[in-house]
C-alpha positions as CSV (number, residue, x, y, z in Angstrom):
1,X,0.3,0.0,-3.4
2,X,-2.3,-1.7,-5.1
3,X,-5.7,-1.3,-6.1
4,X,-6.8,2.3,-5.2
5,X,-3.3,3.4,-3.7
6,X,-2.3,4.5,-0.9
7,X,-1.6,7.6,-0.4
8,X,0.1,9.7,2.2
9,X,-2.7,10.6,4.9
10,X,-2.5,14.5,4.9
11,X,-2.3,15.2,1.8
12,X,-5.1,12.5,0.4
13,X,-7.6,15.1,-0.3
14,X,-5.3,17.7,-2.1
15,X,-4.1,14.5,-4.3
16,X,-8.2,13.6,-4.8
17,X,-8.8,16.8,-5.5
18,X,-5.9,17.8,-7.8
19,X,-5.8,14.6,-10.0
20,X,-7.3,16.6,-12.9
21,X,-4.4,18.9,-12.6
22,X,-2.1,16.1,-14.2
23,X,-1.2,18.4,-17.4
24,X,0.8,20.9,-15.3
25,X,3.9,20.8,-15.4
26,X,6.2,18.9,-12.4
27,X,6.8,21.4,-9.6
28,X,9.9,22.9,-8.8
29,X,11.4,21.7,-5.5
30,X,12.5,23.7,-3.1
31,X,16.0,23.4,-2.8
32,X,17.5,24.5,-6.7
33,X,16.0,25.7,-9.7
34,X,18.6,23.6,-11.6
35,X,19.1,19.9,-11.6
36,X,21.7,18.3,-9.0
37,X,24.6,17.1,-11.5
38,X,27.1,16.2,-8.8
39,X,25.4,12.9,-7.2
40,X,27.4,9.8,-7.7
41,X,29.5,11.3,-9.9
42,X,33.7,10.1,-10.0
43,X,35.7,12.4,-7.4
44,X,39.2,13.4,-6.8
45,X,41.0,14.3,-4.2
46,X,44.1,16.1,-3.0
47,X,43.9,13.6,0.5
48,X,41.8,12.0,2.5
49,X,42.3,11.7,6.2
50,X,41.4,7.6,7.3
51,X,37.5,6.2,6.3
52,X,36.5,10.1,4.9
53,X,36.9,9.2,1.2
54,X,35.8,11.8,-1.6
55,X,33.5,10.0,-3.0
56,X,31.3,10.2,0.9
57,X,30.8,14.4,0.0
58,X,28.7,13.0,-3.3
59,X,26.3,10.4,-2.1
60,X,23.7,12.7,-0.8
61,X,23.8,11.4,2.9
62,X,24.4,14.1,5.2
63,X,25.6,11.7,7.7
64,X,29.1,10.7,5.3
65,X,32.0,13.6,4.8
66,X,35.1,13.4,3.1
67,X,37.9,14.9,5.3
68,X,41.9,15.7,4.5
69,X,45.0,16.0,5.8
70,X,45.8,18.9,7.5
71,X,47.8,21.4,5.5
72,X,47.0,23.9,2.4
73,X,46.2,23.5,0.1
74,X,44.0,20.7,-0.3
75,X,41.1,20.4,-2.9
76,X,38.2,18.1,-3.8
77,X,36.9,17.5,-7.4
78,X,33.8,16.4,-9.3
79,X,33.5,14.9,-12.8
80,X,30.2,15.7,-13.9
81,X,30.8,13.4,-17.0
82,X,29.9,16.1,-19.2
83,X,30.3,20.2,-20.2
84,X,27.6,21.7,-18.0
85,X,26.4,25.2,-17.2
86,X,26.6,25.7,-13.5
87,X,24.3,28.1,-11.9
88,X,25.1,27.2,-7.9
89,X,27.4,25.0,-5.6
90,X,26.1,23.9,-2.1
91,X,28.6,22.9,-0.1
92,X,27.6,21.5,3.7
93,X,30.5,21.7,6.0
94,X,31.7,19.4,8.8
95,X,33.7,21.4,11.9
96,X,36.7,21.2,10.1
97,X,36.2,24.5,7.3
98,X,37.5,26.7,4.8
99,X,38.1,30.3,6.0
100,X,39.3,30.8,2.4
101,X,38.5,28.5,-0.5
102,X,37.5,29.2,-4.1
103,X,34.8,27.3,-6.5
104,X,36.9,26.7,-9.9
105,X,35.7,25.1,-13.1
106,X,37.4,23.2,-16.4
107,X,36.9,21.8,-19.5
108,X,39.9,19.2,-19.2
109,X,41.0,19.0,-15.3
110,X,44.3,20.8,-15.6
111,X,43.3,24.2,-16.4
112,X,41.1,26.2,-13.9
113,X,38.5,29.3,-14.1
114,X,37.7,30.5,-10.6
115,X,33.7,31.4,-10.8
116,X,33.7,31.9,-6.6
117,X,36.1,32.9,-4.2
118,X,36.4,34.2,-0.6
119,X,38.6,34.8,2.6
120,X,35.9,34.9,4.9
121,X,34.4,31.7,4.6
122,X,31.7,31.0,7.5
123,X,31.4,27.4,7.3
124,X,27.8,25.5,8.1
125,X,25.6,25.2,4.8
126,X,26.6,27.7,1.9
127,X,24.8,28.1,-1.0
128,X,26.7,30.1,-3.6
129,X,25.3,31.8,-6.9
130,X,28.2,30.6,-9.5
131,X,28.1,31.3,-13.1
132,X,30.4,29.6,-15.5
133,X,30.6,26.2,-18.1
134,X,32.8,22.7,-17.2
135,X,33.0,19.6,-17.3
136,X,35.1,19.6,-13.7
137,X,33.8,21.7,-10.8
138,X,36.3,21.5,-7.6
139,X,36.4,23.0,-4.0
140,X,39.9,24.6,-3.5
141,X,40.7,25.2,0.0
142,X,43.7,27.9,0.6
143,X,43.0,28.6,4.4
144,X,42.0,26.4,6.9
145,X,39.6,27.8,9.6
146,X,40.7,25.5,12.6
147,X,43.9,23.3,12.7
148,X,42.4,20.1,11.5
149,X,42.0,19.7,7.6
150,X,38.9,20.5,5.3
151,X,35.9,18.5,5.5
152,X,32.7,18.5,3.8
153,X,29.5,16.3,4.4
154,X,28.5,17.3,1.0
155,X,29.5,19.0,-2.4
156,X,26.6,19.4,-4.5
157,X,26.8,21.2,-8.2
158,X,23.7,22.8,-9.8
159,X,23.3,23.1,-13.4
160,X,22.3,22.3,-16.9
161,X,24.3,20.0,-19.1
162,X,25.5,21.0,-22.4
163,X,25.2,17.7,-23.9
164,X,22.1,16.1,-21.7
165,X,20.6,13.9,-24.9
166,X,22.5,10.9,-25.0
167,X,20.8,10.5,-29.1
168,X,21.6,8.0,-31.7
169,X,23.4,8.9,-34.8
170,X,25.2,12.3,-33.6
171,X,21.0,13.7,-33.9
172,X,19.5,16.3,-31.0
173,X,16.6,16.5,-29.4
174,X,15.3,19.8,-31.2
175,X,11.9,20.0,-30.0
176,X,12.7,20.4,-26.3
177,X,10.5,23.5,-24.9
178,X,9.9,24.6,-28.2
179,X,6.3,26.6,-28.7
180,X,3.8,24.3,-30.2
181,X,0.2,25.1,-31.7
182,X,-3.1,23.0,-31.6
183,X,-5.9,22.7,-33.6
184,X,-7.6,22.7,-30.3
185,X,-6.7,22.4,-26.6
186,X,-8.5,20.6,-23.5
187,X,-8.8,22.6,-20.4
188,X,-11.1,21.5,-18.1
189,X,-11.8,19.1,-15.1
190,X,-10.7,15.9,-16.6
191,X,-7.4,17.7,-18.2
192,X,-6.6,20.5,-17.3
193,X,-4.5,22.7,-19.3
194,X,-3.7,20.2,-21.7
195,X,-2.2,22.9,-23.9
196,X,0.7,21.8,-26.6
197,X,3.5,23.0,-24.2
198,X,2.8,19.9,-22.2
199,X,3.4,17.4,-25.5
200,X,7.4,19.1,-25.8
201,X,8.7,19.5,-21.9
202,X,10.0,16.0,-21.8
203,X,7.5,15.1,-19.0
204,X,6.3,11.5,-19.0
205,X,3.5,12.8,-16.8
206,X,2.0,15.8,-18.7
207,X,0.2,15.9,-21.8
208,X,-1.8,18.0,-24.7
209,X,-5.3,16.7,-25.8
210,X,-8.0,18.2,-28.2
211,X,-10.4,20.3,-27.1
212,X,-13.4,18.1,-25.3
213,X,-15.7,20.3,-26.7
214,X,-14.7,20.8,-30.0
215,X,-11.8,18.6,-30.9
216,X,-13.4,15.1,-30.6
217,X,-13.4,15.3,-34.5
218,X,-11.3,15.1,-38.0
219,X,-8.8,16.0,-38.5
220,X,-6.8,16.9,-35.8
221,X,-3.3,18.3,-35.1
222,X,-0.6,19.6,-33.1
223,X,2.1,21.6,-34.6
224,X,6.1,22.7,-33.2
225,X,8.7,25.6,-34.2
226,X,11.9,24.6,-33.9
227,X,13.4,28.0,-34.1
228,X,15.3,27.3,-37.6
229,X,15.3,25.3,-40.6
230,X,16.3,21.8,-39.4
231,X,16.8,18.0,-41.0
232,X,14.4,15.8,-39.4
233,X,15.4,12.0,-38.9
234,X,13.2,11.1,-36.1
235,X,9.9,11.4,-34.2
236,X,8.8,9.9,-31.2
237,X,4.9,10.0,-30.3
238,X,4.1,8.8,-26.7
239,X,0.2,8.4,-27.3
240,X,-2.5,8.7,-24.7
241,X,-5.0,6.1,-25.7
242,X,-7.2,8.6,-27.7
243,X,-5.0,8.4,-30.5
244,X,-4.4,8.5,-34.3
245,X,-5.5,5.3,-36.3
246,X,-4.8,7.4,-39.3
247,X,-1.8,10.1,-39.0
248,X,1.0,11.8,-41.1
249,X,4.2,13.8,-39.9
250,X,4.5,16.6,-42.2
251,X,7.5,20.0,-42.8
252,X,6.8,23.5,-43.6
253,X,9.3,26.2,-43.7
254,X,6.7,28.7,-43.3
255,X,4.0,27.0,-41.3
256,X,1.6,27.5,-44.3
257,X,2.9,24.8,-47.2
258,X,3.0,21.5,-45.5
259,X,4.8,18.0,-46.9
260,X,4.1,14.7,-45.4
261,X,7.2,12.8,-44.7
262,X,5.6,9.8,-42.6
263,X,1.6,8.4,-43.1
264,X,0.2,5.7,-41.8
265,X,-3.7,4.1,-41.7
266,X,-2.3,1.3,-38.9
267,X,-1.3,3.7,-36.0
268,X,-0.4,1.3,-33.3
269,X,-1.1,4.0,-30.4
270,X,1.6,3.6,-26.9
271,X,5.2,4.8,-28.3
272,X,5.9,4.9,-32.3
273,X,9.0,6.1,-33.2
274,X,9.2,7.0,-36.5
275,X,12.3,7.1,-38.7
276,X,11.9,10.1,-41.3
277,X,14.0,12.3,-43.5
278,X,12.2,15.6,-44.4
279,X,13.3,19.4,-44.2
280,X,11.4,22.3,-42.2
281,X,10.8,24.6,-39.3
282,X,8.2,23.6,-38.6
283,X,7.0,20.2,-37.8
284,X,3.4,18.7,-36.9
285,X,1.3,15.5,-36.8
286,X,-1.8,15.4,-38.6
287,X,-4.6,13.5,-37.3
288,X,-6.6,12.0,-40.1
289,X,-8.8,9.4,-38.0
290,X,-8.8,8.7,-34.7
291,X,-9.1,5.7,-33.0
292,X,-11.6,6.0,-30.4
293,X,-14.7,8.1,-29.8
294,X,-12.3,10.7,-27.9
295,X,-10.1,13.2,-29.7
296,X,-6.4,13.1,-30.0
297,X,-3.8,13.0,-27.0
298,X,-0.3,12.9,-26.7
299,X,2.0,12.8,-23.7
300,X,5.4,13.4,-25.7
301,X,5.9,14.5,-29.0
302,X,9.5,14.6,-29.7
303,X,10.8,15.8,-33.2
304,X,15.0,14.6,-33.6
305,X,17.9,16.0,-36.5
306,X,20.5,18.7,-36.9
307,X,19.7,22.0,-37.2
308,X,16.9,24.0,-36.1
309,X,17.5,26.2,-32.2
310,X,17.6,23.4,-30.2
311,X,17.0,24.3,-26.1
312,X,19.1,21.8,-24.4
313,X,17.4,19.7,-21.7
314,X,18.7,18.8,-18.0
315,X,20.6,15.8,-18.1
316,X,19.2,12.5,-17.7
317,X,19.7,10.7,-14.5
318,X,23.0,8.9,-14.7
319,X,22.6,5.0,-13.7
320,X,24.3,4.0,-10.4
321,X,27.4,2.0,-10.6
322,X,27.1,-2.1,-10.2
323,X,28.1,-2.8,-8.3
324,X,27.0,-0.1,-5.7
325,X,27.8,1.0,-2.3
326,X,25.4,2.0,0.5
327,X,24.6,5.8,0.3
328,X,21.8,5.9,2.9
329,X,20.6,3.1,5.7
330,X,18.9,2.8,8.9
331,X,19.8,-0.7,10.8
332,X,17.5,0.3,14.0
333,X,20.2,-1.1,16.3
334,X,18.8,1.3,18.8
335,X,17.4,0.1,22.8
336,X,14.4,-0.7,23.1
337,X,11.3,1.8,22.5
338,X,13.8,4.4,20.1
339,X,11.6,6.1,17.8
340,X,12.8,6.9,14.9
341,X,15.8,8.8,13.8
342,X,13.6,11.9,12.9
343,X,17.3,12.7,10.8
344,X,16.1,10.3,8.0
345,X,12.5,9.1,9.3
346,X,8.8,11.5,9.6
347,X,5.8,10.0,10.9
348,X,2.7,11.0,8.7
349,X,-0.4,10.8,10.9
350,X,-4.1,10.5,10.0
351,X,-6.3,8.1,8.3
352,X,-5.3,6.0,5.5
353,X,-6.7,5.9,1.9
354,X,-8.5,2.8,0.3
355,X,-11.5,2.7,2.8
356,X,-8.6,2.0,5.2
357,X,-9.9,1.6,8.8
358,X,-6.7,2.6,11.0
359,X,-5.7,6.0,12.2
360,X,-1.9,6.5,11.9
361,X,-0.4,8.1,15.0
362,X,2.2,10.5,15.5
363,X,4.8,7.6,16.1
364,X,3.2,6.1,19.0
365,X,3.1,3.2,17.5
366,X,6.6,3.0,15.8
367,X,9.8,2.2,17.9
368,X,12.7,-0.1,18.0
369,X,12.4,-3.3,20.3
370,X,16.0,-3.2,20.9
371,X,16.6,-6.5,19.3
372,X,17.7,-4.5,16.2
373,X,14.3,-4.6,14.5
374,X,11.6,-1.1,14.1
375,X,8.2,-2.7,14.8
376,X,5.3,-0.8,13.9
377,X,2.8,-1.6,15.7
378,X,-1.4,-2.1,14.4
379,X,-3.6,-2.3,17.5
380,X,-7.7,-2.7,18.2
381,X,-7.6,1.1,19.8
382,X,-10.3,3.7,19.4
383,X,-9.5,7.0,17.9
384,X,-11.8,9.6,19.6
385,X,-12.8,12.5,17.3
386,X,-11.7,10.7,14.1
387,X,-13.7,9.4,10.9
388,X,-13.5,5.8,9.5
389,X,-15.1,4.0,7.1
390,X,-17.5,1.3,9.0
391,X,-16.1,-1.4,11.6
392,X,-17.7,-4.4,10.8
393,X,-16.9,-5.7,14.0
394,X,-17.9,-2.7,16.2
395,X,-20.6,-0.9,13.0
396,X,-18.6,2.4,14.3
397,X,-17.6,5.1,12.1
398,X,-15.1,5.8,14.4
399,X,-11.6,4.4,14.0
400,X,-11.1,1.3,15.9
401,X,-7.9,1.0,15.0
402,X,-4.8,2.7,14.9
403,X,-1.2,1.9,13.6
404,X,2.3,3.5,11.9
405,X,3.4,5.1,8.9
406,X,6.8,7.1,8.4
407,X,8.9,8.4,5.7
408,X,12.1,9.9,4.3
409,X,10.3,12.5,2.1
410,X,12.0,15.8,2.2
411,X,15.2,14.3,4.4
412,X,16.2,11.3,2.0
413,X,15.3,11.5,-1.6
414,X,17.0,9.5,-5.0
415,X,16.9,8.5,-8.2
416,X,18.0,5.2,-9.1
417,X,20.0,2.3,-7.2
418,X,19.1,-0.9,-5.4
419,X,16.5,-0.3,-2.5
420,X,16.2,-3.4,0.1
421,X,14.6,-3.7,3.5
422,X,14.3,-7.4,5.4
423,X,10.9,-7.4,7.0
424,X,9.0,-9.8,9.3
425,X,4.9,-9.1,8.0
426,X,2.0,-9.7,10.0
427,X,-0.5,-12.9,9.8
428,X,-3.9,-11.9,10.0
429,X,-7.2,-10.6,8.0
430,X,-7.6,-7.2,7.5
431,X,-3.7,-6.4,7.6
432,X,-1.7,-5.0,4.9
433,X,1.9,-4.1,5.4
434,X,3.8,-1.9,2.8
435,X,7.4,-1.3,2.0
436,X,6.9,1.8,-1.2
437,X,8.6,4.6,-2.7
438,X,6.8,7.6,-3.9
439,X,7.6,10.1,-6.4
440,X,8.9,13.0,-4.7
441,X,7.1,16.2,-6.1
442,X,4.3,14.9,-4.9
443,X,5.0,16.9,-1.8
444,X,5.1,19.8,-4.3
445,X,1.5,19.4,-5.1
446,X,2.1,16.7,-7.9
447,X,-1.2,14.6,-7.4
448,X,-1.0,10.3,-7.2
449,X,-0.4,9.0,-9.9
450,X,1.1,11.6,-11.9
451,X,3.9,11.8,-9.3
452,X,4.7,7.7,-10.1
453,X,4.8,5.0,-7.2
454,X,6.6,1.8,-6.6
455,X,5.6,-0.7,-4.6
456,X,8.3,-2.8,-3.5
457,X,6.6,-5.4,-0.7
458,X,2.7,-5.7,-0.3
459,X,1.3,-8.8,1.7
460,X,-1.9,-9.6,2.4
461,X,-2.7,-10.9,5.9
462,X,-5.1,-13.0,5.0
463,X,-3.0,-14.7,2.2
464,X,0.6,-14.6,3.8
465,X,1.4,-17.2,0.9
466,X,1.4,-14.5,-1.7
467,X,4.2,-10.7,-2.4
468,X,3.3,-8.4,-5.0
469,X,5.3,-5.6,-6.5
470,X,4.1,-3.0,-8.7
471,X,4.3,0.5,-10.2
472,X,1.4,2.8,-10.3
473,X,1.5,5.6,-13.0
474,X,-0.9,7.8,-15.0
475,X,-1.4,4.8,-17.7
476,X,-1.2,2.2,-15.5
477,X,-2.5,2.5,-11.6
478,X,-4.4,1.3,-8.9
479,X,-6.2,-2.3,-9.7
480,X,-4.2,-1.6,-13.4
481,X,-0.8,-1.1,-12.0
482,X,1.9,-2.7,-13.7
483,X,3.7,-5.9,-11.5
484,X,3.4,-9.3,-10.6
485,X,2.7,-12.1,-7.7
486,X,5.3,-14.6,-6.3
487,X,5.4,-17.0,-3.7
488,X,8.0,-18.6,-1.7
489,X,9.4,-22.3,-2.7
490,X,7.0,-24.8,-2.1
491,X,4.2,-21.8,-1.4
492,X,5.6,-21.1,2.4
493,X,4.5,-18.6,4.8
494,X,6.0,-15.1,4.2
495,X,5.1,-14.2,7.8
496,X,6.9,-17.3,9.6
497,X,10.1,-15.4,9.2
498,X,12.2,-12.1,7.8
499,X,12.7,-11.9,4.4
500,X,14.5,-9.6,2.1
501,X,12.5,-7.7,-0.8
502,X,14.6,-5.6,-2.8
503,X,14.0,-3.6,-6.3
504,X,17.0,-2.7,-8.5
505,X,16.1,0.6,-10.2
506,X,17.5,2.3,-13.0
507,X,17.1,4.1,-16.6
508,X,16.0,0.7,-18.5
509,X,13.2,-0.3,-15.9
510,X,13.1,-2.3,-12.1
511,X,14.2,-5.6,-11.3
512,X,11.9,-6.8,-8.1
513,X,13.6,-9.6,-5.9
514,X,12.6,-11.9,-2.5
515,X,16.1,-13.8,-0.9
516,X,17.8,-12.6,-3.9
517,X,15.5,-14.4,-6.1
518,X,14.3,-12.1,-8.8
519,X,10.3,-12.3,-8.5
520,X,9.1,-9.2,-11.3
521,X,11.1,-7.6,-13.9
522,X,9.8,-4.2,-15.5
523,X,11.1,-3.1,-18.5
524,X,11.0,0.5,-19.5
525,X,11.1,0.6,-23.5
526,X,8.6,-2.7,-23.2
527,X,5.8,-0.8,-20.9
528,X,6.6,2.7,-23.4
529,X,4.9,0.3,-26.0
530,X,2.6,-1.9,-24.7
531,X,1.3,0.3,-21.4
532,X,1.9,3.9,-21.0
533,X,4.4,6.8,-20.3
534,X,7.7,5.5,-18.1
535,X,7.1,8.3,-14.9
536,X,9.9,6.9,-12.9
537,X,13.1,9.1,-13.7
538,X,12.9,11.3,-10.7
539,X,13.6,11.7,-6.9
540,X,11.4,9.0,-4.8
541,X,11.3,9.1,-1.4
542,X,10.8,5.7,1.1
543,X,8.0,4.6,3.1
544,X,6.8,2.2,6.0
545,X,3.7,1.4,7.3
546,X,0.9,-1.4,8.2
547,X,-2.4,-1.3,7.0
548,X,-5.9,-2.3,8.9
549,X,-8.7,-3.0,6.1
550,X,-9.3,-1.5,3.4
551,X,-10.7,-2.5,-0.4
552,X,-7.9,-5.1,-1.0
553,X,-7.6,-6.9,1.9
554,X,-10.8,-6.7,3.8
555,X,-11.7,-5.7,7.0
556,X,-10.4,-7.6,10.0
557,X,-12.4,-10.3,12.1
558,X,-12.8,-11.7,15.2
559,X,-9.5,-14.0,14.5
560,X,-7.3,-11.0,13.7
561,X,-4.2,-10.8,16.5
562,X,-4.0,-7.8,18.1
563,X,-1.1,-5.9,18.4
564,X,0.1,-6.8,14.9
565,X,3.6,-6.2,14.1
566,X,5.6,-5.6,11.3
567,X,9.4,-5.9,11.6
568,X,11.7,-4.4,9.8
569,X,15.2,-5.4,10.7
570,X,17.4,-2.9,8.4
571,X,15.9,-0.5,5.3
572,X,19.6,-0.2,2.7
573,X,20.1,2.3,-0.2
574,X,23.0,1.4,-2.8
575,X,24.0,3.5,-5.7
């Protein structure tokens, strides 16, 4: 959301209280230690039985399954697009399971190692340990446990890929979790544990700085082993802004005897990537002048080439396909007074952020009117027992208000794809209704805005003329967040009637539309060097919810309609 975000209501004081924690690196979440490879990926079949295609048991709804005919064998297979190490294989089973079944990878599709395999299969959730390297992973099922066929609501494959770095020129990404050394390190309330580690884990979102104490000063440096002798072609410096006016890049075999291969008196700060040719183990940049009063700060500092003991990364995210299909929705074509599906929706009480002056509710103020719309609900209604910024209206400090917020965090979670919701807003001062996505290891512990946010629809109540949508990051947040304004043709009212707001998401950046117009278009690679670290190649999760005051749109008045409602007639995932 705007200025000051929003964040979610339980967790506002850990977030508060753990933003100088930014340096650490991203938790892990709960459910693998490895990246899901498996999600969206092309699968094969041995049959399908009617609607239950392959391609349902890789979408990550629970609520989709493939399904096959009913005889043995029968088999489902996954191209992961690449040769990947796979550590674990979750299947989720529909009724219809495997007694016996084995887990079998390839390099080519046609020939088969079996890496799991069992006669006494129980059916449910499974989560197998699997060891073993392919660019195919399948599900063969050899004996049925009822008379129907095999059916899965999900096939998910856990791993590392062999060849995650999609770099130019045949080059790899050597400096990957490679040890670094500092001339100094920060490590205190405004960075903490700003150690070199942070500058080489391919996190957007963590970072090494010199020391605040000692390391404001000339030079200063930060250095990497790459394990082995390697030919260096290119660097990539993602700069805080306390950075380098006055740099070089420099090789030593031996860490001692140093050569510059790249110096520069102009450093531009943001994202440099440097072409160079030099040979060495080691590799560092060498602060000469800075260009600030600060010290020196890097979020990424990634050395390219051949050679050297490269650690290969997870894979990038792989873009969804364009066009997509729907992988997750919620249409709300319930009777009236439904609440919602707690399958794919959780309330998240409490007050808000922002000098907010409503206290969410545990859903009382959330349910479907039976017309196919979820209203949530804002209304003038004390909160006994709770704390709120001052009613101007009433002077209390208890909240006067209360309202609705829910998400999909922890039930419904993605990277990438085209995210729409058509939603009736709210006319009226003081109200502020949201349609976001938040980075998902901020339920980890990941404080805002290191975790990344994207606003997709913000209104003001007391400007209904007027959408924003923006991205909040560790660069670029609250009042500074990255977006735009837009207005319907011929400036109409936004809350006369639904409207669609959508944001198309992938690797190069967001494209933001209203009625299929596009309103705001981000660009990844342009925002690297003009703004700030890119944080949004991750698992976000989807919110709801309807503001009452706050620092953006003011408090409400005497004109304010109460109950407000906010109607959202569907909320659509494509990928």
């Amino acid at each position: 959301m705007s200025p000051l975000r929003r964040r979610l209501g339980l967790l506002v004081a850990l977030a508060v209280t753990l933003l100088s924690f930014a340096a650490l690196p991203g938790p892990q979440r709960a459910y693998a230690a490895d990246p899901l490879l498996s999600q969206g990926r092309p699968v094969t079949v041995s049959s399908v039985e009617g609607p239950f295609a392959g391609a349902n048991a890789v979408d990550g709804d629970p609520g989709t399954r493939w399904s096959s005919e009913f005889s043995d064998p029968q088999w489902i297979r996954v191209d992961l697009g690449a040769s990947s190490r796979i550590s674990e294989v979750a299947l989720d089973w529909e009724a219809a399971y495997a007694k016996g079944f084995r887990i079998q990878v390839s390099a080519d599709g046609s020939n088969w190692t079996t890496v799991h395999e069992t006669a006494a299969g129980t059916g449910g959730k499974q989560r197998l340990s699997v060891s073993g390297t392919g660019r195919y992973v399948r599900m063969y099922g050899t004996a049925r446990a009822t008379q129907w066929g095999y059916s899965l609501h999900e096939f998910q494959v856990f791993g590392v890929g062999d060849t995650g770095n999609p770099d130019p020129g045949g080059e790899k990404l050597l400096s990957y979790g490679k040890t670094g050394a500092a001339s100094s390190s920060q490590a205190d309330g405004n960075c903490w544990e700003c150690i070199p580690a942070r500058a080489f884990d391919r996190d957007p979102a963590s970072r090494w700085a010199t020391s605040s104490t000692t390391g404001w000063t000339d030079p200063g440096w930060i250095s990497v082993d790459l394990g082995a002798t390697a030919q260096i072609s290119r660097v990539v410096l993602q700069w805080d802004p306390a950075y380098a006016k006055s740099f070089q890049i420099q090789t030593s075999p031996d860490n001692v005897n140093w050569t510059p291969i790249y110096s520069t008196s102009a450093g531009t700060g943001f994202k440099q990537t440097l072409n160079v040719s030099g040979t060495g183990r080691y590799v560092r940049m060498y602060g000469t002048e800075r260009a600030t009063p600060y010290g020196y700060s890097l979020w990424e500092f990634q050395v390219y080439g051949t050679g050297g003991a490269p650690t290969t990364p997870p894979p990038l995210p792989a873009d969804p396909a364009k066009p997509g299909r729907i992988v997750w929705q919620d249409e709300f074509n319930t009777p009236a007074g439904t609440k919602p599906d707690p399958a794919k929706w959780s309330a998240d009480p409490g007050t808000g952020p922002n000098n907010e002056l409503e206290y969410y509710t545990d859903n009382d103020n959330v349910a479907t009117d039976g017309q196919g719309n979820l209203v949530l609900e804002a209304r003038k209604q004390v909160t006994p027992g709770s704390s709120c910024p001052r009613d101007p209206l009433s002077g209390s400090g208890t909240c006067q208000y209360t309202s609705a917020r829910i998400n999909t965090g922890n039930k419904f979670e993605f990277t990438y794809g085209k995210v729409e919701a058509r939603v009736k807003v709210p006319k009226g001062n003081g109200l502020w209704p949201a349609f976001w996505m938040m980075g998902a290891d901020f339920l980890d512990g990941r404080p805002w805005p290191y975790n990344g946010e994207i606003d997709i629809l913000e209104v003001l109540g007391k400007d209904v003329k007027t959408g924003y949508s923006t991205v909040h990051a560790p660069a670029y947040n609250g009042a500074g967040g990255i977006g735009g304004s837009y207005t319907l043709p011929g400036g109409a009212d936004l809350s006369a009637d639904f409207h669609v707001w959508a944001a198309e998401w992938d690797s190069k950046g967001i494209t933001y539309t209203l009625d299929g117009r596009t309103v705001v278009t981000l660009d990844k690679a342009e925002i690297e060097r003009t703004r700030g670290p890119w944080v949004f190649d991750h698992p976000f999760y989807l919110i709801l919810n309807l503001a009452v005051g706050g620092d953006w749109p003011g408090a409400p008045d005497a004109s304010t309609p109460f109950p407000a409602k906010m109607l959202v007639d569907y909320v659509r995932v494509w990928q």
